[in-house]
Short mmCIF file of the C-alpha atoms (twelve columns), coordinates in Angstrom:
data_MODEL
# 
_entry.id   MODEL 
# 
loop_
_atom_site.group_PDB 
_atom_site.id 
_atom_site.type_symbol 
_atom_site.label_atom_id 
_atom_site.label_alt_id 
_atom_site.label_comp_id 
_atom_site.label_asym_id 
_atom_site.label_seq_id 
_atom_site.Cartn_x 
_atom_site.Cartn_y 
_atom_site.Cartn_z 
_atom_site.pdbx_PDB_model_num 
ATOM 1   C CA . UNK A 1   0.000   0.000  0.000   1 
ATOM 2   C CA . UNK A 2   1.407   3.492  -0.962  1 
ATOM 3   C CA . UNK A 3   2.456   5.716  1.733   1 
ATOM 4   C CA . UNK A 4   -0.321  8.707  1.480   1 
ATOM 5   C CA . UNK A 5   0.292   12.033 0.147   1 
ATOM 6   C CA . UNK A 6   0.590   15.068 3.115   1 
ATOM 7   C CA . UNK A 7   3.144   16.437 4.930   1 
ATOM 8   C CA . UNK A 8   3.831   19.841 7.024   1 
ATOM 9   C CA . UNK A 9   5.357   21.643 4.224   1 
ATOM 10  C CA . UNK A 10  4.216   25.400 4.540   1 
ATOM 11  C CA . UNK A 11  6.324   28.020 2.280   1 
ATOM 12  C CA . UNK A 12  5.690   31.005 0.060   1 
ATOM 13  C CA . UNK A 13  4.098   29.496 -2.858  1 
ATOM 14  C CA . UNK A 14  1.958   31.998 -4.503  1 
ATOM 15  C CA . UNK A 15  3.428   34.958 -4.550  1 
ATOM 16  C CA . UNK A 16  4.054   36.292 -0.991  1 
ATOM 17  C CA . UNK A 17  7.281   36.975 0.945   1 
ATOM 18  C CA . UNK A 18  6.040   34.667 3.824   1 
ATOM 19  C CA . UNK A 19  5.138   30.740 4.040   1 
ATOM 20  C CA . UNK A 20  1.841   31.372 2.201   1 
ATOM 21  C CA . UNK A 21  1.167   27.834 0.640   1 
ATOM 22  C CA . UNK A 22  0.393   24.633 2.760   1 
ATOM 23  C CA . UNK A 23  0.432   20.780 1.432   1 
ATOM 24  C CA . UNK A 24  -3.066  18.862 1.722   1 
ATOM 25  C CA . UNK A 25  -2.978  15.629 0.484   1 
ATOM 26  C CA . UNK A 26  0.327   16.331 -1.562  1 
ATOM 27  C CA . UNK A 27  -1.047  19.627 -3.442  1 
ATOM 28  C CA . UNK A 28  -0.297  22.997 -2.770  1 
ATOM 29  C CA . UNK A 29  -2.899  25.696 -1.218  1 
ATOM 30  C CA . UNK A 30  -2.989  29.178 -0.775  1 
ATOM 31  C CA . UNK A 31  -3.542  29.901 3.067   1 
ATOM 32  C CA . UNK A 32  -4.739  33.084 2.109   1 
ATOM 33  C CA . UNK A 33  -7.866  32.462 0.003   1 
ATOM 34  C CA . UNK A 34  -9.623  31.259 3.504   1 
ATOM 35  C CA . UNK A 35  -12.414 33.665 4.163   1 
ATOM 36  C CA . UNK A 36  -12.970 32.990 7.741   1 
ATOM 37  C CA . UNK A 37  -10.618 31.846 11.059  1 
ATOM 38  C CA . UNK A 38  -10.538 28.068 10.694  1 
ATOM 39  C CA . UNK A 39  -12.685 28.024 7.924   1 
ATOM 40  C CA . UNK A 40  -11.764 26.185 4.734   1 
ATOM 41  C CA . UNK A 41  -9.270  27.334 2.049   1 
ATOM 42  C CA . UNK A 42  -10.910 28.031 -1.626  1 
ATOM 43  C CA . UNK A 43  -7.726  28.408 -4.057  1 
ATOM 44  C CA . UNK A 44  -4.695  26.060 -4.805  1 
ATOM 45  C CA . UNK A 45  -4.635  22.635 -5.183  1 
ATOM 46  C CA . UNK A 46  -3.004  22.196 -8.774  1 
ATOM 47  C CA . UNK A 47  0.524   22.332 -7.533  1 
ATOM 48  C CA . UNK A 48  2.046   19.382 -6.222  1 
ATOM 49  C CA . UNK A 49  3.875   19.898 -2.759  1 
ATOM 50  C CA . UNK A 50  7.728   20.146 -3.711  1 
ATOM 51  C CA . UNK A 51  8.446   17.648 -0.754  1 
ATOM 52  C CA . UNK A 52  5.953   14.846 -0.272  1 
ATOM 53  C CA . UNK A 53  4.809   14.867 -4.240  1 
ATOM 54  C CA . UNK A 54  8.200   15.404 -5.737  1 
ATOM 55  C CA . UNK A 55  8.264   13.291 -8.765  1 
ATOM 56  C CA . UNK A 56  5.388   15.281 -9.643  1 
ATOM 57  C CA . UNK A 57  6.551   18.695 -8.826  1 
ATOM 58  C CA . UNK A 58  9.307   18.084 -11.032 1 
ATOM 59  C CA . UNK A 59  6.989   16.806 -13.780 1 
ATOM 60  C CA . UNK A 60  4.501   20.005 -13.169 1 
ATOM 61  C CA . UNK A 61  7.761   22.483 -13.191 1 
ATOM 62  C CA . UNK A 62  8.287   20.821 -16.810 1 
ATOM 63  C CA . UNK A 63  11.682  19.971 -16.150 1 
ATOM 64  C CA . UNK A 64  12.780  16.808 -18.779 1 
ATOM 65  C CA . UNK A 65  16.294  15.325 -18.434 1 
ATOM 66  C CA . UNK A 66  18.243  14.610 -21.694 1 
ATOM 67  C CA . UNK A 67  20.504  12.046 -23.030 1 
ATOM 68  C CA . UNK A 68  20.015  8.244  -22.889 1 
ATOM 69  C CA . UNK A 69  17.325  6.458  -20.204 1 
ATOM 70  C CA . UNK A 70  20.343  5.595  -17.506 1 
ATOM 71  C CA . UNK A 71  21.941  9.395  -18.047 1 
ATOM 72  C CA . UNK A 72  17.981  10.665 -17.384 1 
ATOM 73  C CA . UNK A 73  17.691  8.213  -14.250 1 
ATOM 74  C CA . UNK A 74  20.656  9.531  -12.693 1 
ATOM 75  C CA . UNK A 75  19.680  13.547 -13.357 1 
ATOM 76  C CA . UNK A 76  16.171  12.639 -12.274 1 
ATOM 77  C CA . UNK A 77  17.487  11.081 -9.122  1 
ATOM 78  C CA . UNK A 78  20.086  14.755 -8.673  1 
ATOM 79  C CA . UNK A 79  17.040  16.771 -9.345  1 
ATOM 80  C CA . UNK A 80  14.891  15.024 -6.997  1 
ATOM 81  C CA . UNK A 81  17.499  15.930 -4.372  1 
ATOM 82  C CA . UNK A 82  17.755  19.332 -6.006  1 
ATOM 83  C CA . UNK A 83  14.294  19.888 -5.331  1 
ATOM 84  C CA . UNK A 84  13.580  18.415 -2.142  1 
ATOM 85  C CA . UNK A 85  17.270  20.179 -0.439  1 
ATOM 86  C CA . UNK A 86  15.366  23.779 -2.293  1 
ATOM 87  C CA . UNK A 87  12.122  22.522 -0.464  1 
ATOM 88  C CA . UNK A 88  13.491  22.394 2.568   1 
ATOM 89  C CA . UNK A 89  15.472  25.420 2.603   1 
ATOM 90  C CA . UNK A 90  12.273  27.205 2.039   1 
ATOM 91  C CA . UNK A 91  9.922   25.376 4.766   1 
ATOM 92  C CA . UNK A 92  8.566   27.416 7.901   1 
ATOM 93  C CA . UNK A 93  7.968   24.026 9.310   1 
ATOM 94  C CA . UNK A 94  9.951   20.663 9.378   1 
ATOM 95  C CA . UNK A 95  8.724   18.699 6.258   1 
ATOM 96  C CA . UNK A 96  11.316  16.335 7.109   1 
ATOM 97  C CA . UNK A 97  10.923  15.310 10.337  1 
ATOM 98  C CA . UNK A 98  14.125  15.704 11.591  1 
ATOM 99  C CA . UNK A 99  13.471  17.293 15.090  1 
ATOM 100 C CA . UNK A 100 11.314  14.219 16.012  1 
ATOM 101 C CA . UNK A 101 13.601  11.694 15.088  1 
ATOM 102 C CA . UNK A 102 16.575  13.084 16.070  1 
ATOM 103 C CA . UNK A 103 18.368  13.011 12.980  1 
ATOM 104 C CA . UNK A 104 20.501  16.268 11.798  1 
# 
């Protein structure tokens, strides 16, 4: 069973100087389209989260490695790193875990 899609990724996303875009359910939202304290969020959702949905991310950002299928496995394997270091860089929160698991 595949590991679902979510994690606590929060960053600017569309547009704004500060973590503006959440991940639900591996997609994107914009934390500033909610109308109401607590209420629900109304725009996003077509951009898959740069650290749970990576693959994708890469494949919405329209990014396509060249050369033959083991020289595009190994630059899709650096970009996913690429991606996910950039992610992380960017994250208000701890996408990765790392302060409950103790890992640096």
């Amino acid at each position: 069973m595949p590991k679902p899609l979510g994690c606590n990724y929060e960053a600017p996303t569309f547009g704004a100087r500060y973590p503006d875009g959440t991940c639900i359910e591996g997609f994107m939202w914009d934390l500033d389209s909610c109308d109401e304290p607590g209420g629900g969020l109304t725009s996003g959702g077509d951009i898959p989260c740069p650290w749970c949905n990576t693959a994708a991310h890469i494949e919405w950002m329209d990014t396509r490695p060249s050369g033959n299928a083991r020289q595009r496995r190994k630059a899709a394997r650096a970009l996913i790193a690429k991606v996910r270091t950039w992610a992380d860089e960017r994250s208000s929160f701890d996408p990765a875990g790392r302060s409950q698991h103790g890992a640096a």
